[in-house]
N, C-alpha and C positions, 0 to 999 in steps of 0.2 A: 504493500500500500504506500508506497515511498512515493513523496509529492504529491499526494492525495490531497488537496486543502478542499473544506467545509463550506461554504457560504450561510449565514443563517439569516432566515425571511421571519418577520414575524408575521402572525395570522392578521394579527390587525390590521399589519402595512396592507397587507393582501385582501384584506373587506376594504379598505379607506380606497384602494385603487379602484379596484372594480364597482366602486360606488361610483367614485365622479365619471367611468366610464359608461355607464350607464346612461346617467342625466345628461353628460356630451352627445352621446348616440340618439338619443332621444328628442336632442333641442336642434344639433346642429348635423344637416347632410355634410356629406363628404364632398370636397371640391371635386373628387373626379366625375361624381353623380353629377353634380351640378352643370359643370364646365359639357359634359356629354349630354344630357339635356340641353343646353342653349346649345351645342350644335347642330344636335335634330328639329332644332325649331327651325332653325334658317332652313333647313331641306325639306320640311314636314309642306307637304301641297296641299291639304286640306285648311281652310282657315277654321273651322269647328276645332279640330286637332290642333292647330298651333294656340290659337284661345285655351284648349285647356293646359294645353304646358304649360303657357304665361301663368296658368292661374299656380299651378305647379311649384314653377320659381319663384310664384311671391308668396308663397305659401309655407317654402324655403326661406326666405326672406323673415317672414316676420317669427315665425320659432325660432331663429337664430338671433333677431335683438332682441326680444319678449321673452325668450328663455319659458317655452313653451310647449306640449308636444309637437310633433311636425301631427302626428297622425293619433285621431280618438283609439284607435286599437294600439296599446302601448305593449304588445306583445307579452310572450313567455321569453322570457332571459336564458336563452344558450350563452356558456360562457366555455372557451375554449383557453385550455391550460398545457404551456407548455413545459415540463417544470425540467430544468438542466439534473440531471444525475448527480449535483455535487452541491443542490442544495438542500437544504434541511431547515422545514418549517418547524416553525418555534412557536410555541405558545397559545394552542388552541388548536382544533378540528380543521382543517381545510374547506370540505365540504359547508361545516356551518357558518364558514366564514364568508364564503361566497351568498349561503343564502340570509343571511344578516346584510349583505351588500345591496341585495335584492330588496330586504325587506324597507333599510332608512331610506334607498333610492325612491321605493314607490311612493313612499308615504309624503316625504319628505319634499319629489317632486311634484307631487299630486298627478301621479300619475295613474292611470286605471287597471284598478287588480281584476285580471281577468280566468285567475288560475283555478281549477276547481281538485277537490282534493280525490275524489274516486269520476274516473272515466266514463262509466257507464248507468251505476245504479243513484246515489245521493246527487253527487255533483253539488257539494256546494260550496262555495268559494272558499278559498284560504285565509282573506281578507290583507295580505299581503301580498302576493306574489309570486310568494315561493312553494313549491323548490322549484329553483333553478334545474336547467338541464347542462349536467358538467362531463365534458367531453377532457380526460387527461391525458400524456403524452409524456414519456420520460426520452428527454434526448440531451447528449453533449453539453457540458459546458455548467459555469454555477449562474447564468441567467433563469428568469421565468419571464416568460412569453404572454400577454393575456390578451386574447379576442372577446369582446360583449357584441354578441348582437341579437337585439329585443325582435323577437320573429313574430310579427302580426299573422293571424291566419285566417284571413281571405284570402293570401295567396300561399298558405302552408296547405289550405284542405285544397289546392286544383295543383300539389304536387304529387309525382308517379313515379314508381320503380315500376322496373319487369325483368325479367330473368328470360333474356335473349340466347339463344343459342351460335355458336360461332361461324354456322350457315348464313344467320341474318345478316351480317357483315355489317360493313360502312352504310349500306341502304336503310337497313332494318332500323341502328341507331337514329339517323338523319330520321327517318319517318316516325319515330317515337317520340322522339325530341318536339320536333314540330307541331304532330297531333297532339302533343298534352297543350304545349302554348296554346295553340290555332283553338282549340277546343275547350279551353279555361274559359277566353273569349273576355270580358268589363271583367270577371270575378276577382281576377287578382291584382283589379288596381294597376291596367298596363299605364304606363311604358314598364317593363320591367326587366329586371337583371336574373337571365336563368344559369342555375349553378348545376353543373352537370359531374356526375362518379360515374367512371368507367371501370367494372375491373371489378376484382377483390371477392370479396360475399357482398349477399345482400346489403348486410349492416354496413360494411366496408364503401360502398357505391352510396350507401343513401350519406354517412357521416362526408366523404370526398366531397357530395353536392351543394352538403351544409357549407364547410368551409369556401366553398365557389362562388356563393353569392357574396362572399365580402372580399374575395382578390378586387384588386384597385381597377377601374374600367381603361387604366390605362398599359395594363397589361395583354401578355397574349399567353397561350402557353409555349411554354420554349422548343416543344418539339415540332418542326413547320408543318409536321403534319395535322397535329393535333390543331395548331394555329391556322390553318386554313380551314379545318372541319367546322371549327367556328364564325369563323366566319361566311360558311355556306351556312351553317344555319341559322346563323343572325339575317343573312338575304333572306332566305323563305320565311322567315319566321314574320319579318318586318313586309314581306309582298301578301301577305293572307289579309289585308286589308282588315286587319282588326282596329287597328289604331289607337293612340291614348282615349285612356278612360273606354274603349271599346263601340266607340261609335264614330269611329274610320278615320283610316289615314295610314302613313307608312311608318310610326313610330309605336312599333306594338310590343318591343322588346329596345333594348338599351346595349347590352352585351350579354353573349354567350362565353360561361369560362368551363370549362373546362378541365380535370382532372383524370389521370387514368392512373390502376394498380394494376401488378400482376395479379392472374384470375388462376383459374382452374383449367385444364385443356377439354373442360366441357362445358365451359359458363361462357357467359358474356354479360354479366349485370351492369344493366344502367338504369341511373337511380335521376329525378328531374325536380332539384326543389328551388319553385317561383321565388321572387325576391318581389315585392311591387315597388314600386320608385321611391316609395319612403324605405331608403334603404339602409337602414339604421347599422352602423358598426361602428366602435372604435376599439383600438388597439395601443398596449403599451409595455415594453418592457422592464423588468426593474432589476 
């Protein structure tokens, strides 16, 4: 174990973070959302469709001085942790620490608990928010990595997996991809950011998806293949004449990202979770 050094986080630090990342993700969009929005305006040919993006960006606008929700669905809190090997939390649960970050955020920002504590049969609210949903990750290094992104669902419930076979190929993908967008249709609050897992298991392709709605819109994926795959299906996706807010035009999605894992040499899982334009993420490392 020779040169082994420790890093120690304490739990607090780690509620205090993911608290103001939260209330950030919530009040203020991401310049790349933003800046990619006023691009599709200038191209958007429909004047119905460029009206509702205006309305979009001011929409954008005033959450960000008013310190505000952007959107009345203030989502379920995924929080993605990426914790370096060589650190060592101090002083508390991790897990409760996260959903204590949840809990001062909601209340604190007046933001809307919309969590319910059994799925199927009570369903009744938590009256805070939580729990949180905590994806972790142990990798290199004595940093910790944190993703918040508060997932609304109008456009969680018109997301899709399917369990393609390796017949379907590059077609099968492209037409799954596009029929879930094409066929959400207004429900998820287009323009929207679709995050796509290829690869892996099921759980494996749907978690890849989660993290793809918050890569930066100014990215691409680095394999040109994959980078080009996205970009055919950002074309189709934006020519099915769904348009913002779903009542036409050519800006029906924002960007397609992209992820792929090694699978199985009898799988092909792809997993498709919407993002709607209130595309709430921030990130920090400490």
């Amino acid at each position: 174990m020779g040169g082994y050094t420790v890093r120690e986080i304490a739990a607090a630090q780690i509620k205090d973070c993911v608290k103001e990342l939260i209330l950030e993700a919530s009040y203020v969009i991401g310049r790349d959302v933003e800046e990619t929005m006023m691009q599709f305006k200038e191209e958007e040919p429909s004047p119905s469709g460029r009206a509702v993006l205006d309305q979009l960006l001011e929409n954008y606008r005033i959450a960000r001085e008013e310190r505000v929700a952007i959107c009345q669905d203030t989502g379920m809190c995924v929080v993605f942790l990426d914790i370096g090997q060589q650190v060592h939390i101090t002083g508390g649960d991790l897990t409760e620490a996260v959903n204590s970050a949840v809990r001062e955020a909601y209340n604190e920002g007046y933001l809307r608990k919309s969590v319910v504590r059994d799925p199927l049969y009570d369903r009744v609210n938590t009256r805070d928010n939580t729990p949180a949903i905590l994806h972790t990750r142990i990798v290199p290094g004595d940093k910790l990595d944190i993703l918040v992104t508060p997932k609304g669902f109008g456009s969680e419930n018109m997301s899709r997996i399917k369990m393609l076979v390796p017949a379907d190929g590059e077609q099968g993908v492209v037409d799954f991809i596009v029929n879930t967008v094409v066929e959400a249709g207004p429900n998820p609050c287009p323009p929207v950011i679709v995050g796509v897992g290829i690869g892996g298991t099921m759980e494996m392709a749907a978690i890849l998806a989660k993290r793809m709605t918050a890569r930066p819109l100014s990215e691409a994926n680095p394999d040109p293949r994959y980078a080009a795959l996205e970009e055919t299906i950002l074309s189709k996706i934006n020519a099915s004449g769904v348009g913002p807010a779903g009542i036409g035009g050519r800006t029906t999605a924002l960007k397609v990202n992209i992820a792929a894992s090694p699978t199985h040499i009898a799988g092909l899982p792809v997993a498709v979770n919407i993002c709607c334009h209130a595309a709430r993420h921030a990130a920090r490392t400490m």
